[in-house]
C-alpha distance (Angstrom), angle and dihedral (degrees) to the residues before:
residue distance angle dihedral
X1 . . .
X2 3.58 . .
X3 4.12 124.7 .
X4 3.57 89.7 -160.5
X5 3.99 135.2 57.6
X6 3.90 135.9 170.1
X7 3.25 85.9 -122.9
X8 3.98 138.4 -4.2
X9 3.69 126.6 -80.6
X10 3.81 100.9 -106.7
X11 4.42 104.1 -125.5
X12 3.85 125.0 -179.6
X13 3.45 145.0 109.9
X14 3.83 112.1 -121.1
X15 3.94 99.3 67.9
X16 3.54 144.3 -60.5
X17 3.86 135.5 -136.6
X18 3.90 130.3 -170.0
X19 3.88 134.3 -178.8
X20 3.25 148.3 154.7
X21 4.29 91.8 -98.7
X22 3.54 125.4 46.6
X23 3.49 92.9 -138.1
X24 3.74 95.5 50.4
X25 3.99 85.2 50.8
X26 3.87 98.5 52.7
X27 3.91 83.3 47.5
X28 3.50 89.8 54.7
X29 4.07 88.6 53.9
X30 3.57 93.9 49.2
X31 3.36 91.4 62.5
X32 4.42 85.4 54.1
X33 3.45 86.1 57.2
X34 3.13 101.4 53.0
X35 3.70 98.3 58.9
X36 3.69 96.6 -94.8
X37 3.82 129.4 131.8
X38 3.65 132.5 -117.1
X39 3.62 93.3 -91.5
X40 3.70 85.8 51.9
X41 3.67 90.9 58.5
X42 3.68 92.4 39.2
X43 3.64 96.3 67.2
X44 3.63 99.4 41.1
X45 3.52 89.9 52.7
X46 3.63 94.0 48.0
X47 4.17 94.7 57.3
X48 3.60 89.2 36.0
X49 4.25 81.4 58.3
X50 3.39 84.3 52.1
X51 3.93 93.9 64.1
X52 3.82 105.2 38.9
X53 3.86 84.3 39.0
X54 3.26 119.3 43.5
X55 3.86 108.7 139.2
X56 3.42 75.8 64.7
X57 3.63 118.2 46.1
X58 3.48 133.2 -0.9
X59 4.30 141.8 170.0
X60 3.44 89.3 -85.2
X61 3.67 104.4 53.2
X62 4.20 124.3 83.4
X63 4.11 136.0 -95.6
X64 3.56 140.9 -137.6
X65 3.72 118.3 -177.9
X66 3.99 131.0 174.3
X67 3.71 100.1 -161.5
X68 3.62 124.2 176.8
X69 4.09 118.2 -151.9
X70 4.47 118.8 -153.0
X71 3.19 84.1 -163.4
X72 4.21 101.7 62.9
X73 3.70 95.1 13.0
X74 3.68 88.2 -128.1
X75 4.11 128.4 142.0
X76 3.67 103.4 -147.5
X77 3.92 143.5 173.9
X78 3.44 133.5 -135.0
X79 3.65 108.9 -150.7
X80 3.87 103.1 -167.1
X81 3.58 92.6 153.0
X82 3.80 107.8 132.6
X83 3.73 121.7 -131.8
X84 4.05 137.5 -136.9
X85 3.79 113.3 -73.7
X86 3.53 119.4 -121.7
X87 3.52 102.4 -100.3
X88 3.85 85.5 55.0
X89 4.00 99.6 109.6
X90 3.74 131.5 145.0
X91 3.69 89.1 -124.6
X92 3.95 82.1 62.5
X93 3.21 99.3 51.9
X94 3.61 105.8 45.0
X95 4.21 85.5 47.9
X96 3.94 83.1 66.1
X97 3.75 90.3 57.2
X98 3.94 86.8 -107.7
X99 4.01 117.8 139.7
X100 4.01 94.2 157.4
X101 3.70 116.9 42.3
X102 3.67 104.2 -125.9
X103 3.54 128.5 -120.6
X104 4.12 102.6 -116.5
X105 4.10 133.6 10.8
X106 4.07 128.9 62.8
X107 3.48 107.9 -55.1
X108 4.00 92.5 56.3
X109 4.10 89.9 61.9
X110 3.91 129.7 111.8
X111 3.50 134.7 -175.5
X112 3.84 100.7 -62.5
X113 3.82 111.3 -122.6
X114 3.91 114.6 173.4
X115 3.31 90.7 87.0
X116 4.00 102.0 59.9
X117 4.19 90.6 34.3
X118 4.02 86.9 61.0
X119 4.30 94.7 45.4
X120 4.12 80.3 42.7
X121 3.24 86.3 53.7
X122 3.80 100.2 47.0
X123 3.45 97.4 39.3
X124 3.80 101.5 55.3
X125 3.49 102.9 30.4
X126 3.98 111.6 14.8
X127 3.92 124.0 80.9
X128 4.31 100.1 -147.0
X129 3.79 141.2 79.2
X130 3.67 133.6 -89.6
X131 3.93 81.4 -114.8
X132 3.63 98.3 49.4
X133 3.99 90.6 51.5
X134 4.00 101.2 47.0
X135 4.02 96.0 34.3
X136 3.64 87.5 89.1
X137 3.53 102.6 48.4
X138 4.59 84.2 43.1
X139 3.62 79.9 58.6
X140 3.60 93.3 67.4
X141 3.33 106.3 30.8
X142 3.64 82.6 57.5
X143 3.32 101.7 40.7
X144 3.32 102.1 31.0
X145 3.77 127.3 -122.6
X146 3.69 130.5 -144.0
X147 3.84 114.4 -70.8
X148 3.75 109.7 -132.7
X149 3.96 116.4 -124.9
X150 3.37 90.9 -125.9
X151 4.26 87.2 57.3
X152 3.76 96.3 50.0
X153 3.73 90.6 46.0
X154 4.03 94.5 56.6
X155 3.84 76.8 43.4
X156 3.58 99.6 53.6
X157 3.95 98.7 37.7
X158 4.15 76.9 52.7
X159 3.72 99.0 49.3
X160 4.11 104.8 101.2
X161 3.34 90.8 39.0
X162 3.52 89.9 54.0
X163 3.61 95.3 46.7
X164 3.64 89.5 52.8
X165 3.45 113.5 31.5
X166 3.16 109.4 18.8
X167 3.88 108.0 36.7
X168 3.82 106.3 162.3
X169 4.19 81.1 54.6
X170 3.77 84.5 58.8
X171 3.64 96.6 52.7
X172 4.33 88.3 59.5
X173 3.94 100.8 35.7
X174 3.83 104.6 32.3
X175 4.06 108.6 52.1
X176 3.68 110.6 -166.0
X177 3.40 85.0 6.2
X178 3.89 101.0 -75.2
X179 3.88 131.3 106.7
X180 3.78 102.4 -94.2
X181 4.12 110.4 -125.8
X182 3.97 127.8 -120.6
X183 3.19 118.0 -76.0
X184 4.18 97.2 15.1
X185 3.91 119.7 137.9
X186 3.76 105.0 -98.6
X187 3.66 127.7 -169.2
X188 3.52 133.2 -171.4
X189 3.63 105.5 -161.9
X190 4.14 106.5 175.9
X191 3.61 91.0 44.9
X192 4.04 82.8 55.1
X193 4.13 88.3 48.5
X194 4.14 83.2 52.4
X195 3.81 91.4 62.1
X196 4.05 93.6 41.7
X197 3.38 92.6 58.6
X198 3.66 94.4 41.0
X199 4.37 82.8 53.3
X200 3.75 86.9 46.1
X201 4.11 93.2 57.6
X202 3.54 86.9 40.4
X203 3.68 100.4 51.7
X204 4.06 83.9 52.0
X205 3.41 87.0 68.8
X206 4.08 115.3 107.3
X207 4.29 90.1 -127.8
X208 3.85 139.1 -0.4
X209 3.92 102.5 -83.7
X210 3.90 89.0 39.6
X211 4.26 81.7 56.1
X212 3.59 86.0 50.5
X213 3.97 99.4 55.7
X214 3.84 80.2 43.3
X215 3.72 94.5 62.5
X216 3.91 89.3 45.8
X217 3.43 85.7 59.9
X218 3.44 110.3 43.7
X219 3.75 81.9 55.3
X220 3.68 102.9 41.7
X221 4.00 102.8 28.3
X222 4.17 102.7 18.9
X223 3.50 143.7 50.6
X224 4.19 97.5 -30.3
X225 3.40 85.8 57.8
X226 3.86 101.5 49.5
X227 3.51 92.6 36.4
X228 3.86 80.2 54.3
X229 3.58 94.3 55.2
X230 3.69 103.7 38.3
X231 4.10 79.7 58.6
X232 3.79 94.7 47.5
X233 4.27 96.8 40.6
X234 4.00 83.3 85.1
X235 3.46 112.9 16.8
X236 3.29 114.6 127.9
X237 4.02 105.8 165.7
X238 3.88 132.3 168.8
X239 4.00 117.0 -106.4
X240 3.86 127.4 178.5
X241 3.59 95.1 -77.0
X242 4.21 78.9 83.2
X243 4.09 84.4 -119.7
X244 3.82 132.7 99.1
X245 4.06 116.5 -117.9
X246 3.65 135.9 173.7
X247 3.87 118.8 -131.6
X248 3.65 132.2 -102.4
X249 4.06 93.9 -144.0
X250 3.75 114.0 106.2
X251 3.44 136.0 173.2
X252 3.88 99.7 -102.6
X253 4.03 83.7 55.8
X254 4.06 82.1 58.5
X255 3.81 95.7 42.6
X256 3.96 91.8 52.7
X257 3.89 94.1 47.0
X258 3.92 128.6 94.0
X259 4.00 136.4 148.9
X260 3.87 122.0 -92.4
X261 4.00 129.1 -142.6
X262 4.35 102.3 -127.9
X263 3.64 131.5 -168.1
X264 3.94 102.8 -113.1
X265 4.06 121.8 -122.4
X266 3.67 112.6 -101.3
X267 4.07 125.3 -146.9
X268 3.64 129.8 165.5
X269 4.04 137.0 -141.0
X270 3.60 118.2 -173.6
X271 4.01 102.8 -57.4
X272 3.70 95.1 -14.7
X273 4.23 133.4 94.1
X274 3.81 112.2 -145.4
X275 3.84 111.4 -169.4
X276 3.54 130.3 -157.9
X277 4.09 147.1 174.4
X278 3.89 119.7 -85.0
X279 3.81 117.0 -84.0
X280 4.34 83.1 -85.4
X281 4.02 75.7 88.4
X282 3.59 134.8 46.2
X283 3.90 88.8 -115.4
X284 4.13 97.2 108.4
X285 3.91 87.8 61.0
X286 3.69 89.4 70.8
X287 3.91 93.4 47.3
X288 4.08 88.2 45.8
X289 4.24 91.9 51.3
X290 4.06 87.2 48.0
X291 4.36 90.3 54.2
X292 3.75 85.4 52.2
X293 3.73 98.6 45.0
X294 3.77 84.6 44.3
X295 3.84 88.1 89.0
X296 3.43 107.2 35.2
X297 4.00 106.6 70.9
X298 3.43 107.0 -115.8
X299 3.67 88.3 164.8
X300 3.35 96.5 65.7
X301 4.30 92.2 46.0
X302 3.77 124.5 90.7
X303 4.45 103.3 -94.6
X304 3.85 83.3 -140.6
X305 3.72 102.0 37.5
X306 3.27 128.9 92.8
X307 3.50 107.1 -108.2
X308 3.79 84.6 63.0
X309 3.81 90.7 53.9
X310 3.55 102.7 43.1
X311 3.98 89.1 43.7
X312 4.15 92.3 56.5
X313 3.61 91.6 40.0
X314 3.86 92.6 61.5
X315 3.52 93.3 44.3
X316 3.36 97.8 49.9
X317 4.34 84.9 42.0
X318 4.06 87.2 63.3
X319 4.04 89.4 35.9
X320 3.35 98.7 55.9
X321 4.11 99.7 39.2
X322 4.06 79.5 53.5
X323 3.92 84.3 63.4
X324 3.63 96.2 50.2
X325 3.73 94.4 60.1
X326 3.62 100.9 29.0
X327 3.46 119.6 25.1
X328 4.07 125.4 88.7
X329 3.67 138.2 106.5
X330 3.32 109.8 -34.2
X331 3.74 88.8 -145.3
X332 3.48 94.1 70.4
X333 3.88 102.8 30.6
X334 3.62 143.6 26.4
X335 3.44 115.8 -101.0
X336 3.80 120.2 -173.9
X337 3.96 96.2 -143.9
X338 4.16 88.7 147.3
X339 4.03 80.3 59.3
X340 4.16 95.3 44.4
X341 3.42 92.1 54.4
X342 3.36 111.9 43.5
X343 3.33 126.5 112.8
X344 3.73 103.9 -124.5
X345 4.04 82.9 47.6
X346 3.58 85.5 55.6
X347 4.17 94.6 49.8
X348 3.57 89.6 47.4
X349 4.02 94.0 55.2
X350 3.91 90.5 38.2
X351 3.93 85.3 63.0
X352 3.55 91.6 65.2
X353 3.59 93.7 59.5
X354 4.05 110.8 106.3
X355 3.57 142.9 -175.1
X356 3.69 82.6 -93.7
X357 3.84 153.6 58.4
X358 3.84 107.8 -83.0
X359 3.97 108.8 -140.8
X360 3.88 95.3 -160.9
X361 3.64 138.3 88.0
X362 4.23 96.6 -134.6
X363 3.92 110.8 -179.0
X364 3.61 107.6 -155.4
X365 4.22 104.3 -104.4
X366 3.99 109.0 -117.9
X367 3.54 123.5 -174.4
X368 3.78 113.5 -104.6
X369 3.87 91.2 23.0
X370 3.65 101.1 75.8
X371 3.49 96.0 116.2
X372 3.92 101.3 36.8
X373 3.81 85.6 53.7
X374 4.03 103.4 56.5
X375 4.13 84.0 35.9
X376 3.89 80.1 63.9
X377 3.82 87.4 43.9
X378 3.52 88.5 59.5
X379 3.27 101.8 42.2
X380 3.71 93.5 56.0
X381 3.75 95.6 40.4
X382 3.75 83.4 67.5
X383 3.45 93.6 63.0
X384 3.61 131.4 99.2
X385 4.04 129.6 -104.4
X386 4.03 131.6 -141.6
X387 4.03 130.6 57.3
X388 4.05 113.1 37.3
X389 3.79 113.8 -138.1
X390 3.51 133.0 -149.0
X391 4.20 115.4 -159.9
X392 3.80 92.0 -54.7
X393 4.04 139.5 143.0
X394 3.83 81.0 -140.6
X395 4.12 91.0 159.5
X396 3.59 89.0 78.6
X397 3.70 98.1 18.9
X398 3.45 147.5 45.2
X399 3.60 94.7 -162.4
X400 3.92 107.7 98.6
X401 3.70 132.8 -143.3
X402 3.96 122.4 -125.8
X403 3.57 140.7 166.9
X404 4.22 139.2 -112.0
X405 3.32 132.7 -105.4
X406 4.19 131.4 -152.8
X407 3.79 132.6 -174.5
X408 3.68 122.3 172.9
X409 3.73 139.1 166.6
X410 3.71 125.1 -175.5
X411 4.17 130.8 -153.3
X412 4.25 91.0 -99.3
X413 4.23 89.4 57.5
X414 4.03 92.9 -105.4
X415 4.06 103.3 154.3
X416 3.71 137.1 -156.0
X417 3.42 135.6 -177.4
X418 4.30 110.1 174.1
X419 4.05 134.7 160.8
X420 3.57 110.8 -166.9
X421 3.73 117.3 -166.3
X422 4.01 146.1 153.6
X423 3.43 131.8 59.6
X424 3.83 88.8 85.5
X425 3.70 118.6 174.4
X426 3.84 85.5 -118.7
X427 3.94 87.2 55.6
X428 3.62 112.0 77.0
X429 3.87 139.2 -37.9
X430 3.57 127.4 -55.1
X431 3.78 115.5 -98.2
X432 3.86 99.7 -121.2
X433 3.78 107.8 -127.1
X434 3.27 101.1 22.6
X435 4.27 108.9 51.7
X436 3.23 109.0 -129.1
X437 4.02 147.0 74.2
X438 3.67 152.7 -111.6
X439 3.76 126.8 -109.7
X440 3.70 129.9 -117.9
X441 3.76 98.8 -150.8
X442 3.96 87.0 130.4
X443 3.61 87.1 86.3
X444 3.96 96.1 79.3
X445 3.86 80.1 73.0
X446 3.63 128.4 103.7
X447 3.89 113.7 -151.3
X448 4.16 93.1 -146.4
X449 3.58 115.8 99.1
X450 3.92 121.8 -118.1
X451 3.62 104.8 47.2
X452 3.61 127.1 105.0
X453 3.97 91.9 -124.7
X454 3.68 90.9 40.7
X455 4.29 111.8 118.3
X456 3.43 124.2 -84.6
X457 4.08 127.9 154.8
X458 3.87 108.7 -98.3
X459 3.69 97.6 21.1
X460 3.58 126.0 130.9
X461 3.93 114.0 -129.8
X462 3.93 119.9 -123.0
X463 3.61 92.4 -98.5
X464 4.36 119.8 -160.8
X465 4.38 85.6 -147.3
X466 4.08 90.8 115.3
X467 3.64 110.6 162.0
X468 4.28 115.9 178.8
X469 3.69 142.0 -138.0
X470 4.24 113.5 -169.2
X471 4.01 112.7 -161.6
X472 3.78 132.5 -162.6
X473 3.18 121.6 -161.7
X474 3.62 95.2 -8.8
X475 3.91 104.3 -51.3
X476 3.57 127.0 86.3
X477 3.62 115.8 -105.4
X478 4.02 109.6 158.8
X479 3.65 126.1 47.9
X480 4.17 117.5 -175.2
X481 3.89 138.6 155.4
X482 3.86 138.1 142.8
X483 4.03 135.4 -162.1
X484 3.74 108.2 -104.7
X485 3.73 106.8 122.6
X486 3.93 109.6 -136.4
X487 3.48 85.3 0.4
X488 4.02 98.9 69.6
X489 3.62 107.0 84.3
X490 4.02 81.8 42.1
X491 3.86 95.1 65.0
X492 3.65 95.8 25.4
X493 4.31 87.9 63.1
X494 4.18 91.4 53.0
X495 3.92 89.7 52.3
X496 3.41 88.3 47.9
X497 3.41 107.3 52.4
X498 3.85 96.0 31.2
X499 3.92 82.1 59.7
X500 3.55 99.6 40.1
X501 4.08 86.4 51.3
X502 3.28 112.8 5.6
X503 4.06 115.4 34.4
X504 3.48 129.2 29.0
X505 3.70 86.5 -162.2
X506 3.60 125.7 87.9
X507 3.80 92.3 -163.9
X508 3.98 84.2 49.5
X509 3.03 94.1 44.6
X510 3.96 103.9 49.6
X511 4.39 91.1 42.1
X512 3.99 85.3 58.6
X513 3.70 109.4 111.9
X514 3.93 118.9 -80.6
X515 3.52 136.4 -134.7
X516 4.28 144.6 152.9
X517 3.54 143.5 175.8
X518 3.77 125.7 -95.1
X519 4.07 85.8 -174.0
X520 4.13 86.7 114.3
X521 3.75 136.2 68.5
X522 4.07 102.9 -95.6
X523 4.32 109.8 -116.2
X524 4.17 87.4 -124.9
X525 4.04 128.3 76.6
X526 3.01 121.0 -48.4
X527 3.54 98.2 15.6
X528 3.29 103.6 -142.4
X529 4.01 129.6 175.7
X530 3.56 134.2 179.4
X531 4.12 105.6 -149.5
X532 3.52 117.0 -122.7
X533 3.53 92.8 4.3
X534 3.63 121.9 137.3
X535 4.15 140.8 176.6
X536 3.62 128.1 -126.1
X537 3.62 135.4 -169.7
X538 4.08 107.3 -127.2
X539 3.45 100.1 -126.2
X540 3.86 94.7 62.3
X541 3.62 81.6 96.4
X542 3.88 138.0 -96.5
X543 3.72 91.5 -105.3
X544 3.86 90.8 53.5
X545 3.85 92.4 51.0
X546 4.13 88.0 51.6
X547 3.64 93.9 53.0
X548 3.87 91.7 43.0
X549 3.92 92.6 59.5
X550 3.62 89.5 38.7
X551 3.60 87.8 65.1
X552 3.87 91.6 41.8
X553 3.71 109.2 -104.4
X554 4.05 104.8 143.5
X555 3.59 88.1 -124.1
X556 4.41 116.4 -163.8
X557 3.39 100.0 -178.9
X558 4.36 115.0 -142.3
X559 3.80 128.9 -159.4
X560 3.64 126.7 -66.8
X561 3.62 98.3 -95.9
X562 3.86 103.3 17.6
X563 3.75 105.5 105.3
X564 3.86 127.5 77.7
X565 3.85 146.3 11.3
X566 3.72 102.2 -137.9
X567 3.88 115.2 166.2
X568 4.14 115.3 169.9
X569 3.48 136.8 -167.8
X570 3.86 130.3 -162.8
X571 4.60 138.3 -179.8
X572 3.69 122.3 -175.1
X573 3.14 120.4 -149.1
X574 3.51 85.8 -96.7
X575 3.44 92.0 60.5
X576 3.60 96.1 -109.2
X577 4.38 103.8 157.3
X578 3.79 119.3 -154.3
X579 3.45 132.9 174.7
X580 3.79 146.9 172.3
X581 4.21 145.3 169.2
X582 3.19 141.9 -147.9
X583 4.07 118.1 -89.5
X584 3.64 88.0 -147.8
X585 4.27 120.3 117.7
X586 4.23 80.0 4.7
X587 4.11 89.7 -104.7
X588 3.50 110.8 97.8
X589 3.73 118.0 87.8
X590 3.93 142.2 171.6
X591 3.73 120.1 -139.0
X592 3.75 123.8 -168.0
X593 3.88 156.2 125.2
């Protein structure tokens, strides 16, 4: 165990909250405070996130959320991740000259679903007002808050396009018409009349829940979603295909959409439970690299050394090409997750581990899928090679998109784990009147038939948002996540097992050097991958890095303190709370007593 931390591992009793923005953390506690529950302080921290953050999340992006109620004892998830609209067909597509969904504009959006997972969310398990959540995140919109470098840079690389293309976007992001600078006061007034008028239905409502639904509405089946469609009746805006389209979203898609209550996905690790999203998400990856590494004593391995890399990178290699031919929402496809995670699946893919870097993308071979798998083969193989992108309009800028993360536990045990994304500023045009933008989730899509990711109206794309619960003896006691795109589940498995056998600390734990494979095609346009390619943090260590490319790994080698997100949350049984974040871009923060 480490003497020395960036920063202290939070400890108390009362209730703890961590997220990728300090601000949207203290937020988060002030809801604690006063007298509301972790769900409570979930949601407030999640539209606060979607002030200080907004090149990475916005009100028109999507929601996963493990969440974990005292009260009923159950583990749950929130699956607020919107689906394609009905006029979203591959026969559309390809008449708009499109074969790869691309990465920002119209045609890339799906049924937005933050907003409905969060009033799910509050409704059925939270205790406060629609007012009492949002006020916070009014304030600053209001007020203004302090723009983030990082934000005005996106901005700023953004700017002509903006002015050009996309002029309702520079309205919002370019006061006055200039890029504002780092660290300025910005406000976002409309988006701030949005949520007052949402408070104002609400608040007409005859009790609390009743508000709730009302909000949902307004949203969903009133004036959001006509002022939606009066916007999207003519646009016609330019994405990174290089050519202008219209969307497929329409209101009617928004008034038939709400947020469901799932089962999670279970895995196991020695004596712990890891759960996950449904195969829709990324999630099961993570529970498939764990079964693999069951067997291969990473306790006993060095958590910086490089057998411990280059062990977790091969898993997560043969994880993660599972995903591309199997995973996708279940509702549409079959998806053989009894088969994924078994343990004899898992002794057969641990096999193909060697003493060095595999240069293949090797689906496991299921019985009935024969075909489906070498269609995704081909599919991929079609693809091109070189950078890796995360959500990102990185033909005109260099200045990447991302995605939130929020963990929270409150004083009565109530748990949750949540990462928020989409609806970037980067994404798609502001929605005049109402402040804020669409997603382009639709991009996880591929437009050939036969595939369980391939487009079809009223399907929900695979997303990457994978937050995580960890149970011992059957109650949760860890939640963790970071923003990362395909990269996620990748972090999220070192953190875990370094914790579970290496570092009592979460703070430890999440400062210890960072790496993941870019051996797979990435989930966002163009989908890109460079095969057995990998990133390092630096400070591994030179000798590290040597025996890494001795083995093969195509090793690029990042800053000291460049790669991951990672917040954590933990409750003994007890109820001992700890908490921690990651030091890295200085804007994560845990808050707690």
């Amino acid at each position: 165990m480490t003497d020395f931390t960036t920063r202290p591992e939070l400890i108390g009793s009362f209730g703890v909250v961590t997220s990728t923005h300090w601000i949207a953390s203290a937020v988060g506690m002030s809801i604690l405070e006063k007298g509301g529950n972790a769900f409570d302080a979930a949601v407030a921290t999640g539209f606060a996130l979607q002030v200080v953050e907004p090149h990475l999340n916005g009100a028109g992006g999507d929601l996963p959320a493990l969440i974990y109620s005292a009260a009923t004892g159950k583990l749950e998830v929130i699956c607020a991740q919107g689906p394609a609209p009905a006029g979203a067909t591959i026969a559309h597509y390809k008449a708009e000259g499109i074969d790869l969904i691309p990465g920002d504009g119209l045609l890339a959006t799906v049924i937005p679903g933050a907003f409905d997972g969060w009033m799910l969310m509050l409704r059925d398990y939270g205790s406060m007002s629609v007012r009492e959540v949002l006020e916070p995140a009014i304030y600053y919109l209001e007020n203004g808050h302090p723009m983030l470098p990082r934000v005005a840079a996106t901005i700023s690389g953004l700017a002509e396009f903006f002015r050009k293309e996309w002029p309702t976007s520079a309205e919002t992001w370019l006061p006055g018409g200039q890029a504002p600078e780092g660290w300025s006061t910005f406000k976002n007034p409309v988006l701030a009349q949005t949520w007052r008028r949402i408070i104002a239905e609400a608040e007409a409502a005859p009790n609390r829940e009743a508000g709730v639904q009302a909000a949902r509405d307004a949203f969903y089946r009133g004036f959001v979603a006509e002022e939606m469609q009066r916007y999207l009746d003519t646009a016609e805006v330019m994405d990174a295909s290089g050519s202008r389209h219209k969307a497929v979203l329409t209101a009617e898609d928004m008034a038939g959409y709400s947020a469901t209550i799932e089962t999670p996905t279970y895995g196991t690790y020695h004596d712990w439970t890891v759960a996950k999203t449904g195969p829709w998400g990324q999630g099961p990856v993570l529970l498939q690299s764990l079964a693999i590494l069951e067997g291969m004593g990473i306790g006993d391995m060095d958590p910086c050394g490089p057998d411990f890399v280059h062990s977790v990178i091969e898993a997560m290699k043969l994880g993660f090409a599972d995903r591309e031919a199997y995973y996708g929402d279940p509702d549409f496809a079959a998806v053989p997750m009894d088969v994924l995670l078994s343990k004899d699946y898992a002794a057969k893919r641990r096999a193909l581990i060697g003493d060095t870097a595999s240069m293949v993308l090797n689906p496991g071979e299921i019985a009935g899928f024969e075909a489906q798998r070498q269609l995704a083969l081909d599919v991929i193989g079609g693809l091109g090679q070189g950078a890796v992108y995360e959500p990102t309009m990185a033909h005109l800028s260099e200045k990447r998109g991302d995605t939130v993360h929020i963990d929270v536990i409150d004083r009565w045990g109530n748990m949750v784990s949540t990462t928020p994304s989409g609806g970037w500023l980067q994404s798609s045009p502001i929605l005049p009147g109402l402040g804020f933008c669409l997603n382009s989730r639709a991009q996880m899509f591929w437009l050939k038939d036969g595939l369980p990711t391939s487009l079809a109206p009223g399907k929900r794309p695979r997303t990457t948002l994978t937050p995580s619960m960890a149970l011992r003896d059957g109650k949760p006691v860890l939640a963790f996540g970071t923003p990362g795109g395909d990269q996620q589940d990748q972090w999220q498995l070192s953190f875990f097992l370094r914790h579970v056998h290496h570092e009592p600390n979460l703070q430890a734990a999440i400062d210890m050097p960072l790496f993941h494979s870019t051996h797979f095609p990435a989930s966002f346009y163009p989908r890109t991958s460079k095969p057995g390619g990998m990133l390092i943090e630096g400070r591994i260590g030179e000798a590290v890095i040597a025996e890494l490319r001795r083995r093969g790994h195509g090793v690029d080698v990042s800053g000291d303190w460049t790669i991951g997100r990672l917040t954590a949350a933990s409750r003994t049984a007890e109820g001992v709370l700890r908490a921690a974040a990651t030091p890295r871009m200085m804007q994560a923060y845990a808050v707690g007593r």
